[in-house]
N, CA, C and O atoms as a printed pandas DataFrame, in Angstrom:
     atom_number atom_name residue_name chain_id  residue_number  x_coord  y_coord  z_coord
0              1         N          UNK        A               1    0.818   -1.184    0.000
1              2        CA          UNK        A               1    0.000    0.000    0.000
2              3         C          UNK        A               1    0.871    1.261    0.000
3              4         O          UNK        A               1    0.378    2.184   -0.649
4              5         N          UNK        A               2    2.080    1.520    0.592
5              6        CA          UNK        A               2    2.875    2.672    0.939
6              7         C          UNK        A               2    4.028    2.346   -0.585
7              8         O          UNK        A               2    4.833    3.216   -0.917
8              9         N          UNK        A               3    3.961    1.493   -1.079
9             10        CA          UNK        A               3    4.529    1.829   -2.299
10            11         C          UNK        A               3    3.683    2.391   -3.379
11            12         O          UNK        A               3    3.832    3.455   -3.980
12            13         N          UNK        A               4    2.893    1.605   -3.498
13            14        CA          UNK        A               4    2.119    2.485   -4.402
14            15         C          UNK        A               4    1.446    3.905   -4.257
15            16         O          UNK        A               4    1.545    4.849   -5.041
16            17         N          UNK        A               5    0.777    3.845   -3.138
17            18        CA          UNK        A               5    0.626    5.103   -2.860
18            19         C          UNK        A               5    2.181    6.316   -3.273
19            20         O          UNK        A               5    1.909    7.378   -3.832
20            21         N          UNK        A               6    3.555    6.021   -2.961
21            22        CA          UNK        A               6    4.863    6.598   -3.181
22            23         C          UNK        A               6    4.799    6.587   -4.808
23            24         O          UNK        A               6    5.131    7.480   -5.587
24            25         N          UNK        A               7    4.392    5.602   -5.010
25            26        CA          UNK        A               7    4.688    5.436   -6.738
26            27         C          UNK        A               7    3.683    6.307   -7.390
27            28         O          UNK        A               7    4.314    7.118   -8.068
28            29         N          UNK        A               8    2.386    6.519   -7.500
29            30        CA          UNK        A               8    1.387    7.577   -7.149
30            31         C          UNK        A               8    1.731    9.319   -7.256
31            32         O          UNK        A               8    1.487   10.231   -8.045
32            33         N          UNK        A               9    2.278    9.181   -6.257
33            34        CA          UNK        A               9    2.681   10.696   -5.753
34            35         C          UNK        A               9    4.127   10.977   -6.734
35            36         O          UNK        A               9    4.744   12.042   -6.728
36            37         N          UNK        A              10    4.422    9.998   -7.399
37            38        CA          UNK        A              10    6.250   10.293   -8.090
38            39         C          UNK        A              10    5.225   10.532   -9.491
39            40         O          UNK        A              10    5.552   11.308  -10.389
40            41         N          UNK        A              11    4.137    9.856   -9.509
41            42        CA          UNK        A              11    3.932    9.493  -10.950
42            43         C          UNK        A              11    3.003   11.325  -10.830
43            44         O          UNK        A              11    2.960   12.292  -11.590
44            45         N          UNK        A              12    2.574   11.103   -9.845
45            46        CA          UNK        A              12    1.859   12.772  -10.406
46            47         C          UNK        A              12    2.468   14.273  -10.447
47            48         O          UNK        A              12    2.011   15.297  -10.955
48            49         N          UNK        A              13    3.994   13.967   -9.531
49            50        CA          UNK        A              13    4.630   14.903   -9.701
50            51         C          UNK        A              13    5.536   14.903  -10.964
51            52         O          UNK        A              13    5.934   16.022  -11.289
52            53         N          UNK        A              14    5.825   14.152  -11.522
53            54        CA          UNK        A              14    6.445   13.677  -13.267
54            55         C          UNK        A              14    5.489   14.689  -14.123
55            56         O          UNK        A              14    5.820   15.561  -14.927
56            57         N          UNK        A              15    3.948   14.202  -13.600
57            58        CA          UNK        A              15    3.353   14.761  -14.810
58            59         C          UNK        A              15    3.161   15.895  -14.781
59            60         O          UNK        A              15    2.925   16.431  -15.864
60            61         N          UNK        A              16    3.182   16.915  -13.293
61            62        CA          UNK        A              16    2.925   17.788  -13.135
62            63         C          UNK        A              16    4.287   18.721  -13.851
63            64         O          UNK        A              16    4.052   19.662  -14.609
64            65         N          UNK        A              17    5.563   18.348  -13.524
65            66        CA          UNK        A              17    6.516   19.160  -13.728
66            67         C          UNK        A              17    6.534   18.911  -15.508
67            68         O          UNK        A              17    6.601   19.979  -16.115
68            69         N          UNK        A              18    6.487   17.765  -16.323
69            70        CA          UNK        A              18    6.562   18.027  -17.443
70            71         C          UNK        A              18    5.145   19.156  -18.378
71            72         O          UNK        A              18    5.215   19.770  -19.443
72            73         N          UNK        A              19    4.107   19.024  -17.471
73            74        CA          UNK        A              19    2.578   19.928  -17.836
74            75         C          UNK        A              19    3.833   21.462  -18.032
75            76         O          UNK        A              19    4.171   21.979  -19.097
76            77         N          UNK        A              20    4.204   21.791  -16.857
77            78        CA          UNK        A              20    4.977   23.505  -16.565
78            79         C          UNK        A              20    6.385   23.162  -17.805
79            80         O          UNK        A              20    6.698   24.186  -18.411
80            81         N          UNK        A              21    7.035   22.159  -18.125
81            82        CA          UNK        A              21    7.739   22.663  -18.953
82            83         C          UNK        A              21    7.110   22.672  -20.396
83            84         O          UNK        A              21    7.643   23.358  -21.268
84            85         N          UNK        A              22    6.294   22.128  -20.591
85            86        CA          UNK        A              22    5.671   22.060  -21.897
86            87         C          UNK        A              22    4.947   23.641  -22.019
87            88         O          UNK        A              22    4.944   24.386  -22.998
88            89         N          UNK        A              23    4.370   23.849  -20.719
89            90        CA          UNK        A              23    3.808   25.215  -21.153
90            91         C          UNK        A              23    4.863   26.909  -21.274
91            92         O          UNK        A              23    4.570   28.030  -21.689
92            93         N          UNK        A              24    6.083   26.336  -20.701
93            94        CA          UNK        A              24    7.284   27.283  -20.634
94            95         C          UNK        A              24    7.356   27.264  -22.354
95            96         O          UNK        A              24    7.190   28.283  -23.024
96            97         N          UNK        A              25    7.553   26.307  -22.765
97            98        CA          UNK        A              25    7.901   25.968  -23.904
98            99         C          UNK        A              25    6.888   27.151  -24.988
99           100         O          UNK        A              25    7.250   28.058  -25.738
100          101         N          UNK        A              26    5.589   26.643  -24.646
101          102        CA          UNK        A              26    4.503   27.446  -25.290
102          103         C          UNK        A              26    4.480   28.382  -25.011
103          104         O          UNK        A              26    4.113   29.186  -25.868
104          105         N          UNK        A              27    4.780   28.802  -23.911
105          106        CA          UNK        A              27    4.997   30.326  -24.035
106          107         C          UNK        A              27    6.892   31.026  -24.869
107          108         O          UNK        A              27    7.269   31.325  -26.002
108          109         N          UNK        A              28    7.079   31.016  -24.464
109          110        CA          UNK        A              28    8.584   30.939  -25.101
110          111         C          UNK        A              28    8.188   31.059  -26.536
111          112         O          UNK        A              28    8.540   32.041  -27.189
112          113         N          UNK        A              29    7.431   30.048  -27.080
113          114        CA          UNK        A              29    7.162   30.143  -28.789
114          115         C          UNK        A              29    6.309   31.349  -29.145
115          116         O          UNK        A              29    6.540   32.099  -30.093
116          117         N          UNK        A              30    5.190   31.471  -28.193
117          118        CA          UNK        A              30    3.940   32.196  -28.494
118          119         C          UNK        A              30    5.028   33.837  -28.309
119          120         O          UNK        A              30    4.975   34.454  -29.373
120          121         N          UNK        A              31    5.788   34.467  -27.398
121          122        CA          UNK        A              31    6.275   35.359  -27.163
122          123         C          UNK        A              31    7.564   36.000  -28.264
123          124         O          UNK        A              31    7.847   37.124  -28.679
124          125         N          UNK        A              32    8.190   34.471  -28.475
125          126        CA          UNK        A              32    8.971   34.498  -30.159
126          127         C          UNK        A              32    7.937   34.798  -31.227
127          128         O          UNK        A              32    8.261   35.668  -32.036
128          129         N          UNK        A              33    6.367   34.046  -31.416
129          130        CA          UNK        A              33    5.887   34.470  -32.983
130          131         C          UNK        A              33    5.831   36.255  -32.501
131          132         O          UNK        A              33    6.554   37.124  -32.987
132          133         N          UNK        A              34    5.050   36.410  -31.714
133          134        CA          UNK        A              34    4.909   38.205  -30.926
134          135         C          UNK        A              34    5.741   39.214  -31.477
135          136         O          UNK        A              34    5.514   40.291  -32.028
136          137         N          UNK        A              35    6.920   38.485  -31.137
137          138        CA          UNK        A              35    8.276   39.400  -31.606
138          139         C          UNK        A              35    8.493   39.415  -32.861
139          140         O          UNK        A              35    8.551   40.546  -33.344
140          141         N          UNK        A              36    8.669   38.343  -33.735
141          142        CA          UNK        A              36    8.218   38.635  -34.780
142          143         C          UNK        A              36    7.662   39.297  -36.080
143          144         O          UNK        A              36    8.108   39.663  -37.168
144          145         N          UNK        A              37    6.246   39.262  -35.307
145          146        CA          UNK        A              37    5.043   39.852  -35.703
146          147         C          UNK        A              37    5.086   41.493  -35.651
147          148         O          UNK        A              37    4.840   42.433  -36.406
148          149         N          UNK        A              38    5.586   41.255  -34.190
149          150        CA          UNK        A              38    6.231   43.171  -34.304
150          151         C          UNK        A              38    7.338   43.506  -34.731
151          152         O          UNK        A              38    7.681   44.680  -34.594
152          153         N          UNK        A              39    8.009   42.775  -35.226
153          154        CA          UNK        A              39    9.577   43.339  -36.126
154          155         C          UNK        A              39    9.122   43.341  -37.155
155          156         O          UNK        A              39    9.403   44.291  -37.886
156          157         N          UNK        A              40    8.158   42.198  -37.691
157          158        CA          UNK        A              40    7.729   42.467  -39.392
158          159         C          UNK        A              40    6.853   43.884  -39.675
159          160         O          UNK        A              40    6.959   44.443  -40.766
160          161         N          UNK        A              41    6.164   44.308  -38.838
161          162        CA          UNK        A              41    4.891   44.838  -38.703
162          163         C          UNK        A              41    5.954   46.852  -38.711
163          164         O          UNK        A              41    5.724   47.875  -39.357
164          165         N          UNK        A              42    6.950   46.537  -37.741
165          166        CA          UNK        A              42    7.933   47.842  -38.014
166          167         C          UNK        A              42    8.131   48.596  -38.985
167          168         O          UNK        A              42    7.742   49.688  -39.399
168          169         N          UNK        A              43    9.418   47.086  -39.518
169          170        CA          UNK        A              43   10.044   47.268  -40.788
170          171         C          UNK        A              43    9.471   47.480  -42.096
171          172         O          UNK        A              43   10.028   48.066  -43.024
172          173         N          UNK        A              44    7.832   46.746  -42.109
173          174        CA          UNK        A              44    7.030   47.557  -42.902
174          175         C          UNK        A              44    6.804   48.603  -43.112
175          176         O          UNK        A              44    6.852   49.199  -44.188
176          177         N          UNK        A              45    6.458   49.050  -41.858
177          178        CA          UNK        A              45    6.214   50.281  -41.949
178          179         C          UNK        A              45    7.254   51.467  -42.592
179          180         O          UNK        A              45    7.002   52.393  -43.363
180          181         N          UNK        A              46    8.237   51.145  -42.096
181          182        CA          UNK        A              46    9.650   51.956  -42.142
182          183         C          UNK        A              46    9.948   51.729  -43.203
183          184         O          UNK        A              46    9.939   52.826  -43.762
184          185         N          UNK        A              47   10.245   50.937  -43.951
185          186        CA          UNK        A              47   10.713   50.535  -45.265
186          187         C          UNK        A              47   10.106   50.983  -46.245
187          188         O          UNK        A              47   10.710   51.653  -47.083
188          189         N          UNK        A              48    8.363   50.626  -46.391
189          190        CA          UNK        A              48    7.855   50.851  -47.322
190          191         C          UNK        A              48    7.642   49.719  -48.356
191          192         O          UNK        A              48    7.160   48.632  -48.035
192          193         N          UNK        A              49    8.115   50.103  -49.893
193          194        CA          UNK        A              49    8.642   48.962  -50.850
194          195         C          UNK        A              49    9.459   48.843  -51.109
195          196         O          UNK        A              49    9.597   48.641  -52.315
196          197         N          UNK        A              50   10.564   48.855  -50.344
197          198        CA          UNK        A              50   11.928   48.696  -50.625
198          199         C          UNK        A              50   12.877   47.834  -49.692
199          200         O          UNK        A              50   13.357   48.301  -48.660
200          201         N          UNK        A              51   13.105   46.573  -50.119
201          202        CA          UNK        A              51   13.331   45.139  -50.040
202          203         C          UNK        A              51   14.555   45.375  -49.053
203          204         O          UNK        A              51   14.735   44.723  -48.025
204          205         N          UNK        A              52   15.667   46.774  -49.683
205          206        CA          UNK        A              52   16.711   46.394  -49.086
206          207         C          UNK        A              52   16.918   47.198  -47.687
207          208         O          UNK        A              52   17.767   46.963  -46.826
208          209         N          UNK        A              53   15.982   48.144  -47.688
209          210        CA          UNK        A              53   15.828   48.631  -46.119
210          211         C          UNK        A              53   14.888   47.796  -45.232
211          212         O          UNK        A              53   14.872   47.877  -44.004
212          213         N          UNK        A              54   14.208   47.094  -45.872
213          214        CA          UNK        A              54   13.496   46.349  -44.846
214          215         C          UNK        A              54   14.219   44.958  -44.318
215          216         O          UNK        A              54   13.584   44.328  -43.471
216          217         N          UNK        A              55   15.303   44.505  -44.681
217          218        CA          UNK        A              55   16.208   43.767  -44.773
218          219         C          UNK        A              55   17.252   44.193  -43.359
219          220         O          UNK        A              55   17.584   43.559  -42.357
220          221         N          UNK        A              56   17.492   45.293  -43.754
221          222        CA          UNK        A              56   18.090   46.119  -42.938
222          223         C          UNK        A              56   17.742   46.409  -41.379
223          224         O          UNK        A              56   18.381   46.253  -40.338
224          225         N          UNK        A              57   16.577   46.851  -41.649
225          226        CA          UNK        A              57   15.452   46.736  -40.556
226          227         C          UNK        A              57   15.554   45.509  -39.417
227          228         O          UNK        A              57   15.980   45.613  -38.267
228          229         N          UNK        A              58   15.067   44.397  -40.042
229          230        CA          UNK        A              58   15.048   43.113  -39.650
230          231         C          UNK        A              58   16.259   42.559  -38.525
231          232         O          UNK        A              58   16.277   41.973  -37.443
232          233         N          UNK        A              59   17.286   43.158  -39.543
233          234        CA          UNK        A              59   18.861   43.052  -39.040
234          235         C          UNK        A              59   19.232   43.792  -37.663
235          236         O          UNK        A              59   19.876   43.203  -36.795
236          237         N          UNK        A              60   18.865   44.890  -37.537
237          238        CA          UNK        A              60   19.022   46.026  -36.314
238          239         C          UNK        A              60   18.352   45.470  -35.724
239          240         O          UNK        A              60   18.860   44.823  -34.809
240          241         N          UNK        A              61   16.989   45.412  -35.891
241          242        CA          UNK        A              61   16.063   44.997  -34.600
242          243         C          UNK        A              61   16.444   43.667  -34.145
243          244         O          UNK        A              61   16.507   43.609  -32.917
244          245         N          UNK        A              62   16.733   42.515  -34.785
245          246        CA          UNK        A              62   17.049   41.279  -34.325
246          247         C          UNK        A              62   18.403   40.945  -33.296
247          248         O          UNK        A              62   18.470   40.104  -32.400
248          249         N          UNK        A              63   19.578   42.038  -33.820
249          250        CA          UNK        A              63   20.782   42.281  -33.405
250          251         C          UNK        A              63   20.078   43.209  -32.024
251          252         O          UNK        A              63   20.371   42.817  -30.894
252          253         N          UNK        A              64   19.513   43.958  -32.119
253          254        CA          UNK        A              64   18.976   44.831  -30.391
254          255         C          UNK        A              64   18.431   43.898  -29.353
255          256         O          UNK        A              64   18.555   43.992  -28.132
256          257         N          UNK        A              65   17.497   42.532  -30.390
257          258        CA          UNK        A              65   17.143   41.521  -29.482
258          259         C          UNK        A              65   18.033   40.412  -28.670
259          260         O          UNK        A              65   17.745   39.616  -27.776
260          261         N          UNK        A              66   19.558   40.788  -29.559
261          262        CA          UNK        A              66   20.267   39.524  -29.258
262          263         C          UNK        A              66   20.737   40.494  -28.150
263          264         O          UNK        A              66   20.154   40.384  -27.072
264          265         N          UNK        A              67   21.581   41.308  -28.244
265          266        CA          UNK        A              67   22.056   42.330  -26.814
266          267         C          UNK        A              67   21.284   42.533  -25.965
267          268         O          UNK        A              67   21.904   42.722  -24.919
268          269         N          UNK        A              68   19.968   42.619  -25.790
269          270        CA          UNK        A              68   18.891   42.661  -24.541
270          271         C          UNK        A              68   18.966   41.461  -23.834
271          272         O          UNK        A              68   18.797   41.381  -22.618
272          273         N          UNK        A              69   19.337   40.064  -24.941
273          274        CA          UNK        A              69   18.899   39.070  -24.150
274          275         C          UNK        A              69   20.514   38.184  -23.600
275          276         O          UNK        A              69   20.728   37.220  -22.865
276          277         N          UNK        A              70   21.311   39.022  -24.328
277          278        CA          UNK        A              70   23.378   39.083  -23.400
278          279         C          UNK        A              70   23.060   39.724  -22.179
279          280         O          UNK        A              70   23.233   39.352  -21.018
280          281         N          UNK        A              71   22.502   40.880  -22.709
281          282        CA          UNK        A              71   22.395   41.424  -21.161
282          283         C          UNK        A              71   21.778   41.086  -19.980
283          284         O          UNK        A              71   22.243   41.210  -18.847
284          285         N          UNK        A              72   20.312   40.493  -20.424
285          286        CA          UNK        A              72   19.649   39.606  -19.341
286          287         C          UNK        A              72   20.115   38.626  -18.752
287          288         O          UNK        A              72   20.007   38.595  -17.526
288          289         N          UNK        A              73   20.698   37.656  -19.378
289          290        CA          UNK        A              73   21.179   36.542  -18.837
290          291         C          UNK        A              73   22.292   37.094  -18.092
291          292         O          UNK        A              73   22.524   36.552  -17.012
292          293         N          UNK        A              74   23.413   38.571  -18.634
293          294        CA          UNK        A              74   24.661   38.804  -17.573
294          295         C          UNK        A              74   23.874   38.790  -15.996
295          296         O          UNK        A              74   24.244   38.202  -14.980
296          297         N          UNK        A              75   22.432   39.829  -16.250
297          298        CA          UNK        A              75   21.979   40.313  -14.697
298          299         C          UNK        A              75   21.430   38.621  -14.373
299          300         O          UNK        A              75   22.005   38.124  -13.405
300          301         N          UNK        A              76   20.731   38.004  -14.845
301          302        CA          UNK        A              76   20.112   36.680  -14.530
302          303         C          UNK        A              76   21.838   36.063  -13.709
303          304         O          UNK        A              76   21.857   35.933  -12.485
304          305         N          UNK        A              77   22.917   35.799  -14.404
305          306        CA          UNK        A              77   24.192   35.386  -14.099
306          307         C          UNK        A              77   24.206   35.715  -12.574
307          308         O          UNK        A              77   24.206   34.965  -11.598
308          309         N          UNK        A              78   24.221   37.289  -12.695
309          310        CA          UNK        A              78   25.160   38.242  -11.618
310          311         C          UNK        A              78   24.478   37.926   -9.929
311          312         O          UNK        A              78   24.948   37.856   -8.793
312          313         N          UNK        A              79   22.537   37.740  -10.833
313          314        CA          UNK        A              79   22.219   37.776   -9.664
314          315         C          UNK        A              79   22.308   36.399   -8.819
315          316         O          UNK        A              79   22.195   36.251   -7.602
316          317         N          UNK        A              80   22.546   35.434   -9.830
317          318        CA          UNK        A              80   22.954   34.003   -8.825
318          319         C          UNK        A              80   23.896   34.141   -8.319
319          320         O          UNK        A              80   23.894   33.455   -7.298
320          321         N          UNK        A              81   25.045   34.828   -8.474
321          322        CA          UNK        A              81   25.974   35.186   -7.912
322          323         C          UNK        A              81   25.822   35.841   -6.459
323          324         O          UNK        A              81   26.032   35.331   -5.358
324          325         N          UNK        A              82   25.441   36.979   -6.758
325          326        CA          UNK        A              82   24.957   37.588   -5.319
326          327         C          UNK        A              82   23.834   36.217   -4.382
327          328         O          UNK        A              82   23.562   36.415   -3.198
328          329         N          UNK        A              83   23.518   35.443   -4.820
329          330        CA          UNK        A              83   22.770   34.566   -3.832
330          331         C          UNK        A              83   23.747   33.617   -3.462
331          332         O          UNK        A              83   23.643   33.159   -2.324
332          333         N          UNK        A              84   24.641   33.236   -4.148
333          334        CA          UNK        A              84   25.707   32.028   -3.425
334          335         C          UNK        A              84   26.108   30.994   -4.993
335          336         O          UNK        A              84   27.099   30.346   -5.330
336          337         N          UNK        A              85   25.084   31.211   -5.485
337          338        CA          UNK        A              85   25.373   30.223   -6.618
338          339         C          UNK        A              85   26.822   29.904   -7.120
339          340         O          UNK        A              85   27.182   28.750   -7.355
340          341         N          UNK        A              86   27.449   30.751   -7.237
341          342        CA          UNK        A              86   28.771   31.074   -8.197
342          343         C          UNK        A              86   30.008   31.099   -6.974
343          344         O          UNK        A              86   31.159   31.456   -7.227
344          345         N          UNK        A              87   29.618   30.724   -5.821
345          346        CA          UNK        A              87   30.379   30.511   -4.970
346          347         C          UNK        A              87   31.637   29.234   -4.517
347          348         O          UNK        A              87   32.760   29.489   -4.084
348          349         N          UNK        A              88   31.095   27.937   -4.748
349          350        CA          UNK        A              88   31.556   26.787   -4.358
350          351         C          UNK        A              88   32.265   26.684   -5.239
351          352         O          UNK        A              88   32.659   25.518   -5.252
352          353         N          UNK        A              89   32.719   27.279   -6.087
353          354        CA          UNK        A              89   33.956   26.926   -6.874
354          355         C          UNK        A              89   33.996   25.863   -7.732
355          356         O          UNK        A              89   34.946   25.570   -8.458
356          357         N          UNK        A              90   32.745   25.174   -7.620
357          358        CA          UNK        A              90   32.542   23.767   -8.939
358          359         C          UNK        A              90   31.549   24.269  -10.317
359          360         O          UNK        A              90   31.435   23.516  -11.284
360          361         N          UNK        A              91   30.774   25.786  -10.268
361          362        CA          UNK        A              91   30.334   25.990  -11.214
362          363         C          UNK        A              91   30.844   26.534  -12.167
363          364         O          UNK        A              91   31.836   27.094  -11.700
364          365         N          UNK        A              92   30.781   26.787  -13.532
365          366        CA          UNK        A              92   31.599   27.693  -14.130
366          367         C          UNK        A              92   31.477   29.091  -14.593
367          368         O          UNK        A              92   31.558   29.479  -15.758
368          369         N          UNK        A              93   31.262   29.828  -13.484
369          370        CA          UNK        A              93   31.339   31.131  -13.315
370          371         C          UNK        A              93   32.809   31.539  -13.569
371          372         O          UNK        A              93   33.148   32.719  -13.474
């Protein structure tokens, strides 16, 4: 009875934690089409009909997205740091 019941409780916490990464996931995608949608929706605008500024466009804004998200992860980094994370000397900080 106390195994299964244990086996039970492993089996519903499995499903529970893969439910939250599947929906990380979906969100993550849904927030990528977003971005997207508003870089295309810009560079339209800005560009006009002309292929090679909207090209251009695409390029800046995607390159601003990649440095926002260097920079997030430095503060995401820094701040495990300030909690202890980066401390014990086995991570590779």
């Amino acid at each position: 009875m106390r195994f299964t019941l244990t086996l039970l409780g492993l089996l519903a916490a499995v499903a529970v934690a893969q439910g939250c990464a599947t929906q990380s996931q979906t969100t993550l995608a849904e927030k990528q089409a977003a971005a997207e949608s508003e870089d295309d929706a810009t560079c339209r605008k800005k560009s006009g009909a002309d292929e090679a500024a909207y090209e251009t466009c695409r390029k800046a804004l995607a390159e601003e997205r990649m440095q926002q998200a260097v920079v997030q992860e430095e503060r995401r980094r820094d701040f495990d740091r300030v909690l202890g994370a980066g401390t014990d000397g086995l991570s590779n900080y």
